[in-house]
C-alpha positions in Angstrom: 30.7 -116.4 17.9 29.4 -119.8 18.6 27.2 -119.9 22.3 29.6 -121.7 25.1 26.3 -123.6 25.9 25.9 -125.0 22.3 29.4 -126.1 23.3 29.4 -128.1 26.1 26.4 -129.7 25.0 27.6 -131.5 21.9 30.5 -132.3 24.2 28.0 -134.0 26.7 26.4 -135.7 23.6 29.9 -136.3 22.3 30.4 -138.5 26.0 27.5 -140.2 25.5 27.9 -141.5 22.2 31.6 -142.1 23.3 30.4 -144.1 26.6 27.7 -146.0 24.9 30.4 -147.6 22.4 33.2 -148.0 24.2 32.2 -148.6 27.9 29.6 -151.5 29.3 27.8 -149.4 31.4 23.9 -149.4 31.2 22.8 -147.2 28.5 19.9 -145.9 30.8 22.5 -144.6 33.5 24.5 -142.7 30.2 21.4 -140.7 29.1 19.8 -140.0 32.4 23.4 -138.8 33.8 23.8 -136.7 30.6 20.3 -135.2 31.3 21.3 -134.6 35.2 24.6 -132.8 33.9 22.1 -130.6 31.3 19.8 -129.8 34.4 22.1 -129.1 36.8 24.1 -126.5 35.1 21.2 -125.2 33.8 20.9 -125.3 30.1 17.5 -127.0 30.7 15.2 -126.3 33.5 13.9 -129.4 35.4 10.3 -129.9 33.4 12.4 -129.5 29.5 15.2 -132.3 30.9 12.2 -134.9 32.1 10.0 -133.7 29.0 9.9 -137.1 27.6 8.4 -138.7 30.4 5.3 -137.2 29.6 5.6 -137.7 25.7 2.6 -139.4 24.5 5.3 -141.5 21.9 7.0 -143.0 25.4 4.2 -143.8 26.6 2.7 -145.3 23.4 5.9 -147.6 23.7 4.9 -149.0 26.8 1.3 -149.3 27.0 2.2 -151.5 23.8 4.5 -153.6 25.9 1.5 -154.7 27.2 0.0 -155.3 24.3 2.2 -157.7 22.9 2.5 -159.9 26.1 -1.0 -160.5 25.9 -0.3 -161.7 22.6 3.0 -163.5 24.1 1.0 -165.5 26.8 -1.6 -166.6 24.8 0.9 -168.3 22.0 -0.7 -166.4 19.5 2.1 -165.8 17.2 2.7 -168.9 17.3 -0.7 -170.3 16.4 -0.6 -167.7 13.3 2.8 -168.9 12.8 1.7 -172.5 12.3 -0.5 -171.9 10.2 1.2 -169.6 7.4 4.6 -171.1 7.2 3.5 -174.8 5.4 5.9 -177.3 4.3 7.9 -175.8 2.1 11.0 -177.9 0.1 13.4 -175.2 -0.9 15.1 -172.3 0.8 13.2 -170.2 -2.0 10.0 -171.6 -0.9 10.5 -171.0 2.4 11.4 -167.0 1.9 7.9 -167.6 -0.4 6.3 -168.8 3.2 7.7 -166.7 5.9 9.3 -163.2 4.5 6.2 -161.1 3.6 4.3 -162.8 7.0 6.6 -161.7 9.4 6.9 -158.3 7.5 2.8 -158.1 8.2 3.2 -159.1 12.1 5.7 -157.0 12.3 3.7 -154.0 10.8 1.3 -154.4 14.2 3.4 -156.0 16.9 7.0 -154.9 18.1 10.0 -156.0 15.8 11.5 -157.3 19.1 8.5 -159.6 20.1 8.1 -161.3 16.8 11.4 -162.1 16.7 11.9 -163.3 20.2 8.3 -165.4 19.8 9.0 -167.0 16.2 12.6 -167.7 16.7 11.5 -171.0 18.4 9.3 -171.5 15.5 11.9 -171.4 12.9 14.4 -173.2 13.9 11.9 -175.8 14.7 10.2 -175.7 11.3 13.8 -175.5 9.5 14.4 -178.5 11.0 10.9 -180.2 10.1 12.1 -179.2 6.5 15.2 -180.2 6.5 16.4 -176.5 5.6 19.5 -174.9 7.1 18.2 -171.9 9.5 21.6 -170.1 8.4 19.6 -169.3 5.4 16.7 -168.1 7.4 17.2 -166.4 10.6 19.0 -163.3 9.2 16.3 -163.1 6.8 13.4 -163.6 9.9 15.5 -160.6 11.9 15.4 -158.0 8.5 11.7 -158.9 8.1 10.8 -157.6 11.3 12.7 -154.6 10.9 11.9 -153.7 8.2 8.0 -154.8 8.6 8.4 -152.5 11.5 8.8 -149.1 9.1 4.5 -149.9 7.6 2.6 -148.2 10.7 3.2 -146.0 13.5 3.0 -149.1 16.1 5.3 -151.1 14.2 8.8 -150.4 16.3 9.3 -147.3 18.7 11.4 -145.5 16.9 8.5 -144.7 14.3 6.3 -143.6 17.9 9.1 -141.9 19.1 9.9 -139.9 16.0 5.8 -139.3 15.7 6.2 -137.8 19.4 8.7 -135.2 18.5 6.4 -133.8 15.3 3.9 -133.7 17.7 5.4 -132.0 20.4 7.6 -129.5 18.0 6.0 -129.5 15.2 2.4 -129.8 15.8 1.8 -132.8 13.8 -0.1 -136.0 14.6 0.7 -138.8 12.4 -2.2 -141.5 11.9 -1.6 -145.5 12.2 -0.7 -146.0 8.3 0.5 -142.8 7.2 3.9 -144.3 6.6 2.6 -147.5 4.9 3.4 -145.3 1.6 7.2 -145.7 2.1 7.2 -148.6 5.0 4.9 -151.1 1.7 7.4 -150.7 -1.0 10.0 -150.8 1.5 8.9 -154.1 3.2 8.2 -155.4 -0.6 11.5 -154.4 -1.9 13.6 -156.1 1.0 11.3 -159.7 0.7 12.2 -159.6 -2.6 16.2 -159.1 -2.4 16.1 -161.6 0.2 13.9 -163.7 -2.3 16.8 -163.6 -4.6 19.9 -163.0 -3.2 19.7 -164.3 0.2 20.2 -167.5 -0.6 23.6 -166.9 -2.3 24.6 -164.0 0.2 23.9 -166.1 3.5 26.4 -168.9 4.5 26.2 -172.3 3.2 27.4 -174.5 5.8 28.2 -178.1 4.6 25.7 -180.7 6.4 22.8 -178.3 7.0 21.0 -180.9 8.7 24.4 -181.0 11.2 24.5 -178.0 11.6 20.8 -177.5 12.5 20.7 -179.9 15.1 24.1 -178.9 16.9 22.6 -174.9 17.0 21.3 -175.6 20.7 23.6 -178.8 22.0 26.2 -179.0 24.3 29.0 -180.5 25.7 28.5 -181.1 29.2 30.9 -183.0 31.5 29.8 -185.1 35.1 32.1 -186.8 37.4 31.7 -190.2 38.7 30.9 -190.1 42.2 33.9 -192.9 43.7 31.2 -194.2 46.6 28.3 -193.9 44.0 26.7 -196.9 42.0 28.1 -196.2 38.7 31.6 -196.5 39.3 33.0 -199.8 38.5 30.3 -200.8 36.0 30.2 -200.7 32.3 29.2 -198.1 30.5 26.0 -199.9 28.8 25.0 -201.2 32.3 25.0 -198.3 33.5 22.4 -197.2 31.5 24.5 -194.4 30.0 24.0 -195.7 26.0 20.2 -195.0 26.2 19.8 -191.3 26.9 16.7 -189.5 25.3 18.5 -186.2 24.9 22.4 -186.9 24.2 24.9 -189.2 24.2 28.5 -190.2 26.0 31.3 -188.9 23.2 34.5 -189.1 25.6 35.5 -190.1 28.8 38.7 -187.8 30.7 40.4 -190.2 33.0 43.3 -188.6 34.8 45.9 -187.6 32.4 44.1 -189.7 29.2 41.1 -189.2 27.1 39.1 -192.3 26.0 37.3 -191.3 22.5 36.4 -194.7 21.7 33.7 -195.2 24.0 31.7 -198.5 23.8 28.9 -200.1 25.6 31.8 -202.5 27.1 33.9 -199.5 28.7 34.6 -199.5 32.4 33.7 -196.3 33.8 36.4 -196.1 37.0 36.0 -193.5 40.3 36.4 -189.9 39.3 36.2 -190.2 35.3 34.5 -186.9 33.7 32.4 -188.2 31.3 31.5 -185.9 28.1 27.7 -186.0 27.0 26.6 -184.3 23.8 23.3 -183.0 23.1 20.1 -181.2 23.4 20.1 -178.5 26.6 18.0 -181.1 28.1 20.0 -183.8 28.7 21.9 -182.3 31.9 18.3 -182.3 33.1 18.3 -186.0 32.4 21.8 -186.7 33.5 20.9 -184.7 37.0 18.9 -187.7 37.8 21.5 -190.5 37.5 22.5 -191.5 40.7 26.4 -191.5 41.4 27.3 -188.6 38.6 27.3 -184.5 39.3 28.2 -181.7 37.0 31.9 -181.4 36.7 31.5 -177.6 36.8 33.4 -177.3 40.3 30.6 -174.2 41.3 27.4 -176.0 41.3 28.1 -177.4 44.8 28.5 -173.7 45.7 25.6 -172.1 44.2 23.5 -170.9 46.7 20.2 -172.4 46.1 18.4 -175.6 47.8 18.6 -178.0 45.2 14.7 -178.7 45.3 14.4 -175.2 43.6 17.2 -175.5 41.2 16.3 -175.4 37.3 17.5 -175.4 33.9 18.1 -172.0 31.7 19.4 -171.5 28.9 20.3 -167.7 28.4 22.2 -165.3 25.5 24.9 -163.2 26.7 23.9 -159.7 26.0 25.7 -156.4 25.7 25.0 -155.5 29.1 26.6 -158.6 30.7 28.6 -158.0 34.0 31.0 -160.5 32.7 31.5 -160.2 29.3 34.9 -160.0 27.9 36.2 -161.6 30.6 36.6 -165.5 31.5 33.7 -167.0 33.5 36.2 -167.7 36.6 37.7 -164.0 36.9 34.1 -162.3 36.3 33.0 -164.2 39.4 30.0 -164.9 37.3 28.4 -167.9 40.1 28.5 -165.3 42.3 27.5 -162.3 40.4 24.7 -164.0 38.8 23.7 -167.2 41.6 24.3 -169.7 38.3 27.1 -172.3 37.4 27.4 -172.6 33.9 27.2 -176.1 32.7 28.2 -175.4 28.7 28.4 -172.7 26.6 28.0 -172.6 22.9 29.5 -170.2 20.4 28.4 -169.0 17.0 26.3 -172.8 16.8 29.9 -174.7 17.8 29.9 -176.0 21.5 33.0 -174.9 23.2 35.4 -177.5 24.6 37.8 -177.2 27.2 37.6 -176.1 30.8 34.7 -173.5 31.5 36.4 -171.3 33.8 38.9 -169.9 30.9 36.4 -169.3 28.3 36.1 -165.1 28.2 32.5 -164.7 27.1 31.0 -162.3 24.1 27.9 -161.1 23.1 25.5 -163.9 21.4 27.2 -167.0 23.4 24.6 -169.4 24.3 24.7 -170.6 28.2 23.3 -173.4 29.5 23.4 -173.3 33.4 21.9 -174.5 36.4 20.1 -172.0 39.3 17.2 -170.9 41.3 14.0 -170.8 40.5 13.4 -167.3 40.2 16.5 -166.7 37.8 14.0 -166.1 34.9 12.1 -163.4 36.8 15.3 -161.6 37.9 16.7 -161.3 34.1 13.9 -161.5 31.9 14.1 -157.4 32.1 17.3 -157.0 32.1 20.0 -156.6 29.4 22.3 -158.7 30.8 20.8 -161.8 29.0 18.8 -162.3 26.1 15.9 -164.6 25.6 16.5 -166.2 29.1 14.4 -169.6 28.9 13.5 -171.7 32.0 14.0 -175.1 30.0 11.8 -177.1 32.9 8.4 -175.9 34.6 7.6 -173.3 31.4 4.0 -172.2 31.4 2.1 -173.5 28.3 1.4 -171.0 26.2 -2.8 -170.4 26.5 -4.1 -171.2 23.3 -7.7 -170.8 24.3 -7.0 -167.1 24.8 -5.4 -166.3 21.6 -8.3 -165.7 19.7 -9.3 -162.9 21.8 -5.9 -161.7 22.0 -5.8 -161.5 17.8 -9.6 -159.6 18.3 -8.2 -157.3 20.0 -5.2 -156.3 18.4 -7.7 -156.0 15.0 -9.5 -153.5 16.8 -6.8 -151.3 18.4 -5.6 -151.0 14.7 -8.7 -150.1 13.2 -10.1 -147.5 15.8 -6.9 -146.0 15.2 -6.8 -146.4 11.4 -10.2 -144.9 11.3 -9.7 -141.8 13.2 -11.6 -143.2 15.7 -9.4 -143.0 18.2 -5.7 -141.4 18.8 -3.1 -144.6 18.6 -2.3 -143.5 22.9 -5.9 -144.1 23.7 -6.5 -147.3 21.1 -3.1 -148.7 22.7 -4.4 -147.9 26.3 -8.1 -149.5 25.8 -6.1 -152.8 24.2 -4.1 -153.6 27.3 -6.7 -152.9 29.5 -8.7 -155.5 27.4 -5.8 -157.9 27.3 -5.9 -158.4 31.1 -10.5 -158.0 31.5 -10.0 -161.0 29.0 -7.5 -163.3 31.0 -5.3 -162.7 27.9 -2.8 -160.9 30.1 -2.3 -162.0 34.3 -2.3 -159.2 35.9 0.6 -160.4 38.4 2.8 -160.8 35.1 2.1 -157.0 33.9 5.5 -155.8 35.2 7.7 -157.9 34.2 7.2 -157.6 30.2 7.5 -153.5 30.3 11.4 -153.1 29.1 11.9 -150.2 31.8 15.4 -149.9 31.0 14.1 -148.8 27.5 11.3 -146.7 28.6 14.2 -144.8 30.5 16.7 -144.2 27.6 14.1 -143.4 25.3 12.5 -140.7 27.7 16.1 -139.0 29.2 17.3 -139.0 25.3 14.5 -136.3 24.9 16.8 -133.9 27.1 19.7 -134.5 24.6 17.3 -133.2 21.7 15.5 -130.6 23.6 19.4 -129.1 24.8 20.5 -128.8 21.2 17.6 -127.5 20.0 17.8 -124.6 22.9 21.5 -124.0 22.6 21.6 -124.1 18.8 23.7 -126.7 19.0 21.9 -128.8 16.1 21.9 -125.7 13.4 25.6 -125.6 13.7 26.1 -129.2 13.3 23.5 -128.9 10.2 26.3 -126.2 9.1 28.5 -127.8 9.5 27.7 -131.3 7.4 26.2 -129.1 4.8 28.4 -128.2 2.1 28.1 -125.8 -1.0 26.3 -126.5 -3.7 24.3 -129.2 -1.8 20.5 -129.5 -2.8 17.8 -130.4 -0.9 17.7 -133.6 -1.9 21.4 -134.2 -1.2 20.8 -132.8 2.4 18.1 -135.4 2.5 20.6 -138.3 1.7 22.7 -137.1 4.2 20.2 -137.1 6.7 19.3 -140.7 5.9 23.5 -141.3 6.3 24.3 -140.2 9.1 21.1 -141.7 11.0 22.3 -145.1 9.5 25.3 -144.4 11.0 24.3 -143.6 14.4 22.0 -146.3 14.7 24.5 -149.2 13.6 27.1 -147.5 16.7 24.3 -146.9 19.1 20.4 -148.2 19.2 17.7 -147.1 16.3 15.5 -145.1 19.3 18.9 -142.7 20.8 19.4 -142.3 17.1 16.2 -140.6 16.1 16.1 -138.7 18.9 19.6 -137.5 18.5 19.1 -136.7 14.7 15.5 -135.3 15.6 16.6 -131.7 15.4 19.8 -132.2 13.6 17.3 -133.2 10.7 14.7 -130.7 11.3 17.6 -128.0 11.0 19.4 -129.0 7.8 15.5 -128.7 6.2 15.3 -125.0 7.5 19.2 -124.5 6.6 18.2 -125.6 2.6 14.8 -124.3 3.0 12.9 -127.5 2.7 9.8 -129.4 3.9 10.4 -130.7 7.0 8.5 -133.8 6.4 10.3 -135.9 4.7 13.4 -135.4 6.6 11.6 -136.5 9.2 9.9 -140.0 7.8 13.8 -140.3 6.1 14.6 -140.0 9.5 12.3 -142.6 11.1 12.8 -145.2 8.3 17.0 -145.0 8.5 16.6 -145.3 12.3 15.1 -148.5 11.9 17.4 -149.5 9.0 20.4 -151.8 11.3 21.1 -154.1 8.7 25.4 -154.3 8.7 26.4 -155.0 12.3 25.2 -157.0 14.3 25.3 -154.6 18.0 23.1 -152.4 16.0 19.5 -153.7 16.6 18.5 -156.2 18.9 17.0 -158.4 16.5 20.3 -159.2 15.1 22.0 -160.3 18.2 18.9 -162.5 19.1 19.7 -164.1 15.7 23.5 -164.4 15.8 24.0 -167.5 18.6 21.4 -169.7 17.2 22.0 -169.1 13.6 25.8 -169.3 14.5 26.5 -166.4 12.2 29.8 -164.8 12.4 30.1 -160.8 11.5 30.8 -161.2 7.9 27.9 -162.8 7.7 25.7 -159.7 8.8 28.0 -157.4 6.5 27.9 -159.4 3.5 24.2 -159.4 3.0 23.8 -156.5 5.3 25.3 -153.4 2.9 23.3 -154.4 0.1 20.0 -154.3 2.0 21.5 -151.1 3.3 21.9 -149.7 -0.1 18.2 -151.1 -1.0 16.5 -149.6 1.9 18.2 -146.6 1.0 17.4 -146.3 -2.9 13.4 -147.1 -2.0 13.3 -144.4 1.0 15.0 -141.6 -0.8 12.7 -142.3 -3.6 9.6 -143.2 -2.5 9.7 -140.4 0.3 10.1 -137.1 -2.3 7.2 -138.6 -4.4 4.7 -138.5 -1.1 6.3 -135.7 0.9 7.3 -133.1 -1.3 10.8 -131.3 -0.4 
């Protein structure tokens, strides 16, 4: 007879896979409520719920945080960056350039980071090169994950996974002891993309287009009816020499002029339509006798000596996603007016109020000074970007920033150290160097992750206890199943989990599901569980599923077919190599 408290807690982990697909509310409030409901009715006592807090794997996570904005503030991505990806003349060459580098940084530094910090980089560099970054983006996103599966530090799944087999199992995983599946893996992936990618990813007519419209918008000002510009011309009134855009259309009452010439009166009370780079509002702020038509910016609470420029990426946590910026209150939600929004590389025309927003739309809008600050943690937005008053990047640093993270890797590699202690002594080197400000150490520890990561170790722990995870073991095994079939269906269903949820509350969810279809076939635990850690990481077919990917989607302006067209046969490679490579080394 099955246990009431098995039960109720794969319903409470039934609720929480539920909540974290269908609703918007913060996965960090899901997990830690589920872990309250486990405490409180006492399936777990108080120290087995919070158990994860204290889990040297977490804690690896965030020490490395710390790590990698040291290597954030100094620019030295960037600088490596720079100086591996050439001038390449083909999308071929460029995969040549950029694939198996990014696979490397990725191996060392947090999938997440080396996105967010080469991004920039490649669409700059595409540009150089005259190469579409449609071709190259998806390809810069797979990289990282994938790069990610070669050492122990390289995404926190792999920690996170290492932390259970340490806690439960009693086994302490060393920096490259993956690198036997995470190599051929990395290889194997460079080389699809190598061949296929090309063909697989879209082919937009007018690359170069295409490339240079990824970040412009369409902003619209009014003309001021007291102000200096109304009544002139439109080339005397300096409007046909803008650095960063130009005037495509002028909305005068209940007519549109398109043909607009250096002879065309601009009268009281015309919007006039600029198209261009995000920095031409900035520009167009300091024309006398024009503000931004967005009817909010004289509301925004904010003195206007300490308003700025950002540019932001609606994320999946977003207050006012789904619904249209005027009903979500959004100015006064978020203390910003947006100014434009662009969608899938296409900037959105018509008024802004009515546009509901998704995931991946790129906003450019106008607030306070200390917007950044506020959402740079947060989920709300992605890569928020002040696009005025940025720090430069500290070049001079980035040396010692490189230095260091050599010799976190190799006192760990080594045996010299465990990777919690070689992690530890590298942040506290990043900020004795001046790598790292010391002021700036909060604000680059994802907290919100920290959280889910930690409270998902209740979930495990519960249906461990309860014997929750050998009946769902029963019940996906069928007869006749081998041990090697139990070990594809392992890598399956932690696929699936991690495309509908995130790669870390998928290991830890499959964690013991894994560890009791091995003891249900009588296997090796081991390779279930580096099968495990690799097809946590492997988010390759929808977009939601790995963060990477959505940082990708706006400026690439790739649609979801996009992802799934190249994304199920990188699936299916990732796959082959695991469930190959993994039997070989770890014998079922």
């Amino acid at each position: 007879m099955i246990d009431f408290d098995a039960v109720f807690t794969m319903v409470v982990v039934a609720l929480v896979l539920i909540m974290l697909v269908v609703t918007r509310l913060s996965a960090d409030i899901v997990v830690m409520g589920a872990a309250l409901v486990l405490m409180l009715t006492g399936i777990l006592a108080p120290e087995e719920a919070l158990s994860g807090f204290s889990n040297t794997g977490v804690l690896t996570v965030a020490v490395l945080y710390v790590v990698a904005a040291g290597l954030t503030e100094t620019g030295a991505v960037q600088w490596i960056a720079q100086n591996l990806l050439g001038r390449p003349t083909s999308i071929r060459g460029a995969y040549a350039r950029m694939l198996l580098p990014v696979g490397g940084l990725s191996a060392v530094l947090n999938n997440t980071t080396v996105v967010a910090m080469l991004l920039p980089a490649v669409q700059e560099w595409s540009q150089r090169q005259r190469l579409s970054s449609a071709k190259l983006l998806i390809p810069l996103s797979y990289m990282a994950i994938v790069g990610g599966t070669m050492t122990l530090i390289g995404t926190s799944t792999n920690l996170i996974v290492g932390g259970l087999l340490k806690s439960q199992k009693d086994v302490s995983l060393q920096m490259f002891d993956i690198t036997a599946v995470g190599l051929p893996l990395t290889v194997a992936a460079a080389l699809f993309i190598y061949v296929f990618g090309k063909r697989l990813l879209p082919d937009r007519p007018g690359a170069l287009e295409q490339l240079e419209t990824a970040r412009e918008y369409a902003v619209g000002f009014t003309v001021l009816p007291d102000g200096p510009i109304a009544g002139k011309s439109v080339g005397s009134a300096g409007l046909r020499n803008l650095s960063h855009g130009y005037l495509a259309r002028i909305h005068r009452e209940d007519h549109l002029v398109i043909e607009v010439t250096p002879e065309t009166m601009i009268d009281p009370l015309d919007e006039l339509v600029f198209i261009g780079a995000p920095q031409c509002a900035q520009e167009l702020r300091q024309i006398r006798g024009l503000v931004p038509s967005a009817g909010d910016v004289d509301k925004l609470p904010v003195r206007f000596a300490e308003r700025r420029l950002v540019e932001a990426v609606v994320g999946a946590d977003c207050a006012s996603l789904g619904k249209t910026v005027r009903e979500s209150g959004f100015r006064s939600r978020y203390e910003a007016v947006i100014l434009s929004i662009s969608r899938n590389g296409e900037m959105l025309r018509g008024k802004i109020g009515d546009v509901r927003l998704r995931i991946g739309d790129t906003l450019l809008m106008e607030t306070g000074t200390n917007f950044v600050t506020r959402f740079r943690d947060r989920r709300d937005f992605m890569l928020v970007s002040n696009l005025t008053d940025a720090a430069p990047a500290n070049y001079r640093k980035a040396p010692w920033a490189i230095l260091i993270l050599v010799a976190m890797v190799l006192l760990n590699a080594f045996g010299v150290l465990e990777v919690i202690q070689a992690a530890l002594l590298a942040a506290a080197a990043m900020l004795a160097t001046g790598c790292l400000a010391a002021g700036n150490l909060r604000r680059h520890i994802d907290l919100q992750v920290i959280i889910v990561i930690a409270a998902s170790f209740a979930l495990g722990e519960a249906m461990v206890k309860t014997g929750a995870a050998q009946i769902v073991a029963e019940t996906l095994l069928f007869d006749g199943v081998g041990a090697f079939g139990a070990l594809t269906m392992v890598f399956v269903v932690t696929v699936i989990f991690t495309e509908l949820l995130t790669n870390n509350a998928a290991a830890v969810l499959v964690f013991p599901i894994a560890m009791a279809v091995a003891d249900s076939v009588g296997a090796n635990f081991m390779p279930f569980a580096i099968v495990l850690m690799i097809a946590a990481s492997a988010s390759f077919i929808i977009p939601i599923g790995y963060q990477t990917n959505l940082m990708v989607m706006g400026p690439g302006g790739y649609k979801v077919m996009d992802f799934i067209r190249i994304g199920v046969p990188m699936s299916i490679v990732s796959g082959v190599v695991t469930l190959t490579v993994v039997p070989l080394v770890w014998p079922l």
